[in-house]
N, C-alpha and C positions, 0 to 999 in steps of 0.2 A: 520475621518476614516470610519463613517458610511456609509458616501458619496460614498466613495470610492468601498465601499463592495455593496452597492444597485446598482452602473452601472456597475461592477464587473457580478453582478447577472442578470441583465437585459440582456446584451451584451454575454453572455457568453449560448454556443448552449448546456444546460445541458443537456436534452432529451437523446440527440446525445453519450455525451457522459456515462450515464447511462445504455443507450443502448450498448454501448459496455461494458464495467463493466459486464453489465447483460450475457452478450454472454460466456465472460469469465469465471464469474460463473458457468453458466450453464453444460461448459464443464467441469471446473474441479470437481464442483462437481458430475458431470456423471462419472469421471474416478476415484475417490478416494469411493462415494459409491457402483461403480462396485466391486471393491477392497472388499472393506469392508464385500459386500454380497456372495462374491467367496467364501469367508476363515467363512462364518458366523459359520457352524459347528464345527470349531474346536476352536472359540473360549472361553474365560471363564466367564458366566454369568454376573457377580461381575463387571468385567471392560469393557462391552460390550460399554456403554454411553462414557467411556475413549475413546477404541480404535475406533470408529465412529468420533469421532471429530478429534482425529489424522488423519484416512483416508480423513476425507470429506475437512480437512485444509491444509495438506501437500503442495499437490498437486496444489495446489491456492496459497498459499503463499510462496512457492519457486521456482518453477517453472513456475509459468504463472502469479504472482501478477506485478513481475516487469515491465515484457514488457507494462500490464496495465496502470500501475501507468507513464510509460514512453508515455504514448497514451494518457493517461488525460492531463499530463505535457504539450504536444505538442498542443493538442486540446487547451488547453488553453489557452498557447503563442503565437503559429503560426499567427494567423488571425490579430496578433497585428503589425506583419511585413509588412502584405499585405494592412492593412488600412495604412500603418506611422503614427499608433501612437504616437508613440515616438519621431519622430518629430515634431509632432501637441503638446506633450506635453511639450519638453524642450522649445519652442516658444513660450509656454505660459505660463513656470516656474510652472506646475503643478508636482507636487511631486511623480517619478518613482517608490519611495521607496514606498509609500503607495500602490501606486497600484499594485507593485510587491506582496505584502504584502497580500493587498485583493486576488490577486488570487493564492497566496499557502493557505491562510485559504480557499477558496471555494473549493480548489482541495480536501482540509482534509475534509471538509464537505460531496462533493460527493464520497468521499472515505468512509465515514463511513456511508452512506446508505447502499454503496455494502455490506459492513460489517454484518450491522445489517440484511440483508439478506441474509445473510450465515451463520447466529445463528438460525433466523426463519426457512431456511431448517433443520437444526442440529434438532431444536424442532419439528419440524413435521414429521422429519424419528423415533426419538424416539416414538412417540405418535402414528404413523402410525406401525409402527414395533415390538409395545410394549418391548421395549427394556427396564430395568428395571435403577433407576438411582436415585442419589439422590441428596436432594437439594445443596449442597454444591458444586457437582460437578457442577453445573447449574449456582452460580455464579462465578465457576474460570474460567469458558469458557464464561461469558459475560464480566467480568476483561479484559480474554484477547483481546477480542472481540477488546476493548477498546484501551489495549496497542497494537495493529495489527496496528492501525490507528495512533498514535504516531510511529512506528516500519518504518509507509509506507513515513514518513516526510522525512529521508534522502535522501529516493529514488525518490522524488517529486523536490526535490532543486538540485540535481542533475541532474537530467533530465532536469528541468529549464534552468539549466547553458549547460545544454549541447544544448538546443536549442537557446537560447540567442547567444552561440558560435557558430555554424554552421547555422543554417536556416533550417537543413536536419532533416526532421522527421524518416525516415529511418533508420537514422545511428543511432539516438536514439534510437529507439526500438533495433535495434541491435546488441549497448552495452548492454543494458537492457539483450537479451535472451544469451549475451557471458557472462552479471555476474552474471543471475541465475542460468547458469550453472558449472561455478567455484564455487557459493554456493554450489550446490550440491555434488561437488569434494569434496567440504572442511568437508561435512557430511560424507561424504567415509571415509574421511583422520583421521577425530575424531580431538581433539586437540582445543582449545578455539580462531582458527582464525576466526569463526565465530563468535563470540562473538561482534567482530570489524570490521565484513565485513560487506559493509551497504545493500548490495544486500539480507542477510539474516536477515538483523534488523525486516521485519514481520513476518516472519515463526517464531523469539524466540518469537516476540511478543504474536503471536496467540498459542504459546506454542502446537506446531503439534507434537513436537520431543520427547519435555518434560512431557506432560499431567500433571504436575505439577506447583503450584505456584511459582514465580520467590523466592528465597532468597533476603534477604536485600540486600547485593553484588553485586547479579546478577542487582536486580533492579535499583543499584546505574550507574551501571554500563553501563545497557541497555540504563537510562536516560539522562546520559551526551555524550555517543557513539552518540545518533542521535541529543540532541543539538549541540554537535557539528559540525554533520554533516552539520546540518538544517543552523546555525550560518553562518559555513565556505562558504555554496556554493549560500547560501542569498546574500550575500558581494559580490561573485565573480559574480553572478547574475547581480547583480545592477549596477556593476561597467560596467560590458559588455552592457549592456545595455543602462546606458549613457553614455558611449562610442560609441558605434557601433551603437547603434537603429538606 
């Protein structure tokens, strides 16, 4: 498997896609700390460090995280159609499943760079803005940090599967911005379909809504919603793949 993950890593144009990650960031954090800084005054001391990570995560993780993560997805897979991989590999009884494998962990990996640099702005607007905050809020926003990147797995295997089935990186991206934005309906609408909708599995994760820690329940719940996810669309994945590749 290690094999697999090190030509994974070699072959694969991270820079490229980091660089867009980074883009991504960049804007939504420009539009959730504009926010943030609009309404500073009328905010309440006490939960300023709360509502700055709600504003600076929202925005990023339900509105623009998907279409990302569906850009990594494709970034990933695409180039494998245009080499024929995949028939260099059935010809040579190399194992699709691992390498499917290695590259949704690499996608998870360069996903949680972007992550961990969307926690380092979070701590450098505090520290620059002397916003006041305390330690415990610091690590339920690096928790989520955490669950974001687990939250971002269903939406990585589906996009997979949705490039493994079409070849269309376009249509990809957008499904991706038609079901962040049914995410967002379903925030309108209230009610726990979000709970099960995998378009919004990062936004609970990074806890934008909630500024609180998950419940047992929740977490049991959060955790089997995207293995499932991750599970089901791995299989439909592979299958397409030795099929069609």
């Amino acid at each position: 498997m290690n094999d697999y993950f090190k030509a994974e890593w070699l072959k694969t144009r991270k820079g490229a896609i980091l660089a867009v990650g980074i883009i991504f960031l960049v804007l939504s954090s420009f539009i959730g700390l504009a926010n943030f800084f609009l309404n500073y005054e009328v905010l309440i001391e006490e939960q300023m460090s709360r509502v700055l990570w709600g504003q600076l995560t929202f925005y990023n993780s339900q509105l623009l995280f998907p279409a990302m993560l569906a850009i990594f997805s494709g970034m990933i897979i695409l180039p494998e159609f245009e080499r024929k991989t995949f028939e260099m590999l059935r010809a040579n009884q190399v194992s699709v499943k691992k390498m499917l494998l290695s590259k949704f962990l690499l996608a998870l990996l360069l996903i949680t760079v972007i992550q961990v640099l969307l926690f380092v702005i979070y701590l450098v607007t505090l520290k620059l803005s002397q916003i006041p905050f305390v330690a415990k809020d610091l690590l339920l926003f690096l928790r989520a940090t955490v669950l974001s990147v687990i939250g971002s797995s269903s939406v990585v295997m589906i996009h997979s599967y949705i490039m493994a089935k079409t070849k269309n990186f376009s249509k990809s991206v957008g499904i991706a911005a038609i079901g962040s934005f049914c995410g967002f309906i379903f925030i309108m609408l209230g009610g726990v379909i979000n709970q099960f909708f995998p378009y919004s599995q990062p936004m609970i994760g990074i806890r934008s809504r909630a500024l609180v820690d998950m419940s047992i329940s929740e977490f049991v719940i959060f955790i089997v919603v995207n293995a499932l996810y991750s599970f089901i669309f791995f299989k439909l994945t592979l299958r397409t793949l030795e099929k069609n590749g």
